[in-house]
C-alpha atoms as a printed R data frame, in Angstrom:
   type eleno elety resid chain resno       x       y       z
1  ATOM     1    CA   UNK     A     1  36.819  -5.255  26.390
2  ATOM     2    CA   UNK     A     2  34.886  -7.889  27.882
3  ATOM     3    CA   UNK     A     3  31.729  -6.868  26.558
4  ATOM     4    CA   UNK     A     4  32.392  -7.207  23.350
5  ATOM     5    CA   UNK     A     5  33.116 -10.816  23.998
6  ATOM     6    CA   UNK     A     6  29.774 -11.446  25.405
7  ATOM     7    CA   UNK     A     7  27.992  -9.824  22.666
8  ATOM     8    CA   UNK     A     8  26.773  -7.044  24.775
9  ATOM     9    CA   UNK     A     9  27.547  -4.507  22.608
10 ATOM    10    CA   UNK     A    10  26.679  -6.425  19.000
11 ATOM    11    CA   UNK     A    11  23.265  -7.204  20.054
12 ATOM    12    CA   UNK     A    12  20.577  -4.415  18.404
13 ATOM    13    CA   UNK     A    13  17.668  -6.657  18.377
14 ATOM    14    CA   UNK     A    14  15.970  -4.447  21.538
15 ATOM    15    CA   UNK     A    15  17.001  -1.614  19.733
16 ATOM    16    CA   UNK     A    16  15.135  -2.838  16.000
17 ATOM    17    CA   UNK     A    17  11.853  -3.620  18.418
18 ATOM    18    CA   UNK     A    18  12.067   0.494  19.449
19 ATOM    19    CA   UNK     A    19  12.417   1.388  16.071
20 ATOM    20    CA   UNK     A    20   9.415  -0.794  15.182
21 ATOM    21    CA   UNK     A    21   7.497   0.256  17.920
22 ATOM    22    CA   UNK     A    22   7.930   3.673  17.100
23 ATOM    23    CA   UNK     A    23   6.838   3.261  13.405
24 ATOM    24    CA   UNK     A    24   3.615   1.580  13.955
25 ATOM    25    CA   UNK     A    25   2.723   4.382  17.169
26 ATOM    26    CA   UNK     A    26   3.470   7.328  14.262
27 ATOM    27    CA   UNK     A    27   1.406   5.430  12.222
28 ATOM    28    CA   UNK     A    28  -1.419   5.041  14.403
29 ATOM    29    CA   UNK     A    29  -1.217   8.810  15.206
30 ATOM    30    CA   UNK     A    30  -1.821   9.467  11.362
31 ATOM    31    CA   UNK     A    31  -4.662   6.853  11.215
32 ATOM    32    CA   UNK     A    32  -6.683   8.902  14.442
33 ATOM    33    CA   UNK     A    33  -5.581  12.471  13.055
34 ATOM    34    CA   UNK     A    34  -7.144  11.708   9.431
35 ATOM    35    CA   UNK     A    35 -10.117   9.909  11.123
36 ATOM    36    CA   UNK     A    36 -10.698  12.551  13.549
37 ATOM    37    CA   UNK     A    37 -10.642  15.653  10.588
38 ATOM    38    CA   UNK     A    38 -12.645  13.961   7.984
39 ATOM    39    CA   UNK     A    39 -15.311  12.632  11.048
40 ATOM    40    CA   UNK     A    40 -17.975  15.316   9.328
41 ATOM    41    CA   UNK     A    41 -17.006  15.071   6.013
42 ATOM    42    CA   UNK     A    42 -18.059  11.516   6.180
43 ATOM    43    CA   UNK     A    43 -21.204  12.401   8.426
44 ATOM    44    CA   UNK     A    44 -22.298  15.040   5.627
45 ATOM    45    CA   UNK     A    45 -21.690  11.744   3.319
46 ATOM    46    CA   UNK     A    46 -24.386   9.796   4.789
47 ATOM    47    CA   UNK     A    47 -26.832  12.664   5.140
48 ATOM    48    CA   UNK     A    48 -26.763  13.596   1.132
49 ATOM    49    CA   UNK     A    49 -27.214   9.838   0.836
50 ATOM    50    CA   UNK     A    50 -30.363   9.561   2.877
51 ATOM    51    CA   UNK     A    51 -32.051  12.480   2.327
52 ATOM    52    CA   UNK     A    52 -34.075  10.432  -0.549
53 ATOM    53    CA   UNK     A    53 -34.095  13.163  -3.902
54 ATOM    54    CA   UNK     A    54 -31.028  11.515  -5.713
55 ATOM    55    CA   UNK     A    55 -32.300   8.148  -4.569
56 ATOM    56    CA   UNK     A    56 -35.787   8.413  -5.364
57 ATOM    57    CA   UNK     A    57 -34.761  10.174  -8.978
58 ATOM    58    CA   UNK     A    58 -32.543   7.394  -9.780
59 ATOM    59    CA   UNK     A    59 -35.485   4.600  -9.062
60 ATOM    60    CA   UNK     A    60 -37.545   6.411 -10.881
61 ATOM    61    CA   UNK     A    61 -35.448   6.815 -13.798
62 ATOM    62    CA   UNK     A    62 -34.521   3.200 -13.583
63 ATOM    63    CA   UNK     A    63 -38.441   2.265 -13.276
64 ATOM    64    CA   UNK     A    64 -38.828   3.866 -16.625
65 ATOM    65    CA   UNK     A    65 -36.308   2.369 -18.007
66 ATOM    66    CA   UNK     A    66 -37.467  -0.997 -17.196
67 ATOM    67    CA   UNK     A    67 -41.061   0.172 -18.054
68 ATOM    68    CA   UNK     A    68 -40.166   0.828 -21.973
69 ATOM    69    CA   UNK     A    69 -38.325  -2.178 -22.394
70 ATOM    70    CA   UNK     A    70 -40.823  -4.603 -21.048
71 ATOM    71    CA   UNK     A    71 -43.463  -3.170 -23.194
């Protein structure tokens, strides 16, 4: 009975810092999962984007564009 007197037993703030704790680990897991299984997705990403035909086509429309209405 004396620890509930003290407070001992009432106190959960150690316990709320676990929980937290815990959250933001499982959350970090997720983060490093999803970065680690989409790692070549985004890789392919950057080599459709630098491989110059889209690019090039889209300058070149856009350079025609700007050709017909300066004339």
């Amino acid at each position: 009975m004396r620890m509930m007197e003290i407070g001992i037993l009432k106190d959960e703030t150690a316990q709320t810092s676990a929980e937290y704790i815990m959250i933001l680990g499982g959350i970090i897991v997720i983060v490093l999962v999803a970065i680690i299984s989409y790692q070549n997705y985004i890789r392919g990403l950057g080599g459709n984007i630098t491989n110059g035909s889209e690019v090039q086509s889209v300058e070149n429309t856009l350079q025609d564009i700007n050709q017909s209405l300066t004339q």
